[in-house]
N, C-alpha and C positions, 0 to 999 in steps of 0.2 A: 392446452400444453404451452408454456410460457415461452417466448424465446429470448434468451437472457444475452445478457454481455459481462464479459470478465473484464475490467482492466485493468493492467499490471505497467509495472516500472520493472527497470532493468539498470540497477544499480550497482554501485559500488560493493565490495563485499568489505565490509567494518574489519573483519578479521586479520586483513590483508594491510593495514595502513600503519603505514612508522609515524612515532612523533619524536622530531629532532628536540634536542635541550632546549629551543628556544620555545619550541612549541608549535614549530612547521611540520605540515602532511607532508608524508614523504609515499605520492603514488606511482612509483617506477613500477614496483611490482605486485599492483594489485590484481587482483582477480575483479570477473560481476556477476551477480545472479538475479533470479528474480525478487523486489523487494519483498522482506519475509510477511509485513500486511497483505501482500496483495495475493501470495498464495491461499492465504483464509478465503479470499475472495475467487478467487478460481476452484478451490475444494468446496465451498460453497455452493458457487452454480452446479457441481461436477454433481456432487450430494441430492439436489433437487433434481436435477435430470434421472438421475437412477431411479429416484423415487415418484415422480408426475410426470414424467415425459419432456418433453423439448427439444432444445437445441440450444448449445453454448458457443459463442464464438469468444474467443481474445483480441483484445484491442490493446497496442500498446502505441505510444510515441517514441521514438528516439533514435540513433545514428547507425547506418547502416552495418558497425562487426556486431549491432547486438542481434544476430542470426540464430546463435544459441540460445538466447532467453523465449524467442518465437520458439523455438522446437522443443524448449520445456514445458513452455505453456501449453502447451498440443499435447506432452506426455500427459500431464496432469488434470484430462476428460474435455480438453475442446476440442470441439470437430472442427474449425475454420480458423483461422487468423486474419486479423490486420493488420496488417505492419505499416507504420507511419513513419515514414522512414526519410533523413534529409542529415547530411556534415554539421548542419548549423542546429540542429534539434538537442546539440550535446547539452547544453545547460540551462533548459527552460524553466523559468518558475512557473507555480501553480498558475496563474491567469493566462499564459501565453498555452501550456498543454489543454485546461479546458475548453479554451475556445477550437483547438485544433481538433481536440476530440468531438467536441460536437460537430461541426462541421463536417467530419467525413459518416458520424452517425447519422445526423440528420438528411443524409444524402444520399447513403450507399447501406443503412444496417438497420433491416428492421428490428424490434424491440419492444417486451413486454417490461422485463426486466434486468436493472442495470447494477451488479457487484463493483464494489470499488471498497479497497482494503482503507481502515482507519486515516492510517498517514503512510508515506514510505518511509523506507529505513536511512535515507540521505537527510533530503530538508523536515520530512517529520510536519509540513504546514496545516495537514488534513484539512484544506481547501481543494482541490481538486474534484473532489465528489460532491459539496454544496454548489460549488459554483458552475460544474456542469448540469446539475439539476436546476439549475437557476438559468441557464442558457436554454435547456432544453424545452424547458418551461411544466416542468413536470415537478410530484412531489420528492421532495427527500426525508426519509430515514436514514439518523445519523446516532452511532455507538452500539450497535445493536450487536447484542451475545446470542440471540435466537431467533429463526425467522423460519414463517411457516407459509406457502402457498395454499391458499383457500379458493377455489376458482377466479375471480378476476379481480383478487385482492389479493394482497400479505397478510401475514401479522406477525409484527416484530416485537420482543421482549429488546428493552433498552436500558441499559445502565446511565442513571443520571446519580448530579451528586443527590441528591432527596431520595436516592435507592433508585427500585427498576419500576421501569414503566411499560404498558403493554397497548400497543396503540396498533391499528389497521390504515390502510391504506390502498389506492385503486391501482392498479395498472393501468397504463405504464409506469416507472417508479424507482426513483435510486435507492441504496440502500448502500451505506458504508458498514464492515462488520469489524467488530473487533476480535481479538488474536483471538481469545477463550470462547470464539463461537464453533471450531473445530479445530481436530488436527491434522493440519494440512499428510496428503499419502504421497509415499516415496515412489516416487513412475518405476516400473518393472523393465525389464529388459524388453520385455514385448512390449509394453506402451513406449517407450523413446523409440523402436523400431517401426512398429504405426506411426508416429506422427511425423517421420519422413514422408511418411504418404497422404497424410494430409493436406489442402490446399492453405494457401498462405496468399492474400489478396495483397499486392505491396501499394502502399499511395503513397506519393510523393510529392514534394514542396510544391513543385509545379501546377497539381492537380486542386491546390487547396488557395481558399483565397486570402490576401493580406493579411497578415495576423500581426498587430499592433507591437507598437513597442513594450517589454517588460514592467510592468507596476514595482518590481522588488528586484534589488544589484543586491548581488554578493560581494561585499568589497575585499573579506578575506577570511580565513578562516584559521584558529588555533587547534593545537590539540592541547589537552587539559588533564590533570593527574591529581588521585587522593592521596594525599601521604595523612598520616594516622602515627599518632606518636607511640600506641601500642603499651602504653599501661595498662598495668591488670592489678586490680583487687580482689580483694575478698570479702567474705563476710563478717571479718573479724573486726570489732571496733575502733580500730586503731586504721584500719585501711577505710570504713568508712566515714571519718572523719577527713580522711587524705582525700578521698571523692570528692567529698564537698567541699573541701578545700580548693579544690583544681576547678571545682565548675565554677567557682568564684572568683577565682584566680583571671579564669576565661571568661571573665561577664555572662555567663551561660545564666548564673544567677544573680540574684539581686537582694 
């Protein structure tokens, strides 16, 4: 029976964010939740547990209000949590959270197998999961829409561009999954009331050793808008002539 790891981000909610005229984020009043990749990847462990047994724990990094994103993660089938928890964890890029993740897995969290959602819904890098597989020193499986536990292997169905490919793999073993590998389930009133009672391991800056300075600065960010001049034709001759007049018009053609 495997014992897996979920790990999730506790992000921004997209839904939440103004873009001024210039094109500034305006986050006074945003909400966060868990990033929507990384639920795949927690419904995922949650899905094999029901079905071959184990244990799932969640691992997340980041600044100590995100209290709610740990107790979601609990709602949605892990028994334990890690909370990596530190004021300065607010804005880490991908190289600065894998090292931290390994570091307290490699110390404190044993592990057959390791879920980590494609990308998050913030930076979107989908580094984080090869390059903890590359720390840990173990295999990675990356883009994967299907994954199967076979006793002390996987086998994962992957979407490459050349179509899908179907490869195996030993335990121990990451495995990043993509969104259409399930649909993540809505926690019930009794699951969010269980995972009050669940245990929650907190580790802190202190506990963890130097973690380098950043590879990648954010130096700023826009927001960005489609405007669509919203002609319509037909199929009348006289409008398809007008089509191709306009894509030509617009270097679209040549």
């Amino acid at each position: 029976m495997p014992q897996m790891i979920a790990c999730f981000k506790w992000v921004v909610d997209e839904a939440y964010i103004r873009v001024g005229a210039s094109g500034d984020l305006d986050m006074n009043a945003v909400d966060y939740k868990i990033s929507d990749y990384d639920k795949n990847a927690l419904e995922e462990a949650a899905r094999i547990r029901e079905q071959a047994g184990g244990s799932v724990a969640a691992v997340t990094v980041g600044v100590p209000e995100a209290t709610k994103g740990v107790k979601d993660a609990l709602s949605r089938g892990a028994e334990k949590a890690f909370f990596i928890q530190d004021p300065s964890f607010r804005d880490l890029e991908p190289s600065q959270t894998a090292r931290i993740l390994a570091a307290v897995i490699q110390s404190r969290i044993p592990y057959d197998l390791i879920l980590c959602g494609e990308g998050s819904s913030d930076l979107y890098a989908r580094q984080v999961g090869p390059r903890l597989a590359e720390l840990l020193g173990i295999p990675c499986l990356s883009f994967v829409q299907k994954l199967t536990v076979e006793g002390d292997r996987v086998v994962a169905e992957r979407r490459t561009d050349e179509g899908q490919e179907v490869c195996t793999a030993p335990m121990p073993v990451l495995v990043t999954v993509l969104p259409d590998i399930n649909t993540p389930r809505i926690p019930s009133v009794r699951d969010t009331l269980m995972a009050s009672k669940k245990e929650v391991v907190p580790v802190r800056k202190e506990d963890l050793p130097d973690i380098s300075s950043p590879f990648l600065e954010t130096v700023s960010m826009k927001g960005t808008s489609l405007k669509r001049s919203g002609t319509r034709f037909t199929e009348d001759p006289g409008d398809v002539k007008a089509f191709v007049d306009t894509l030509l018009q617009k270097g679209v053609l040549k």
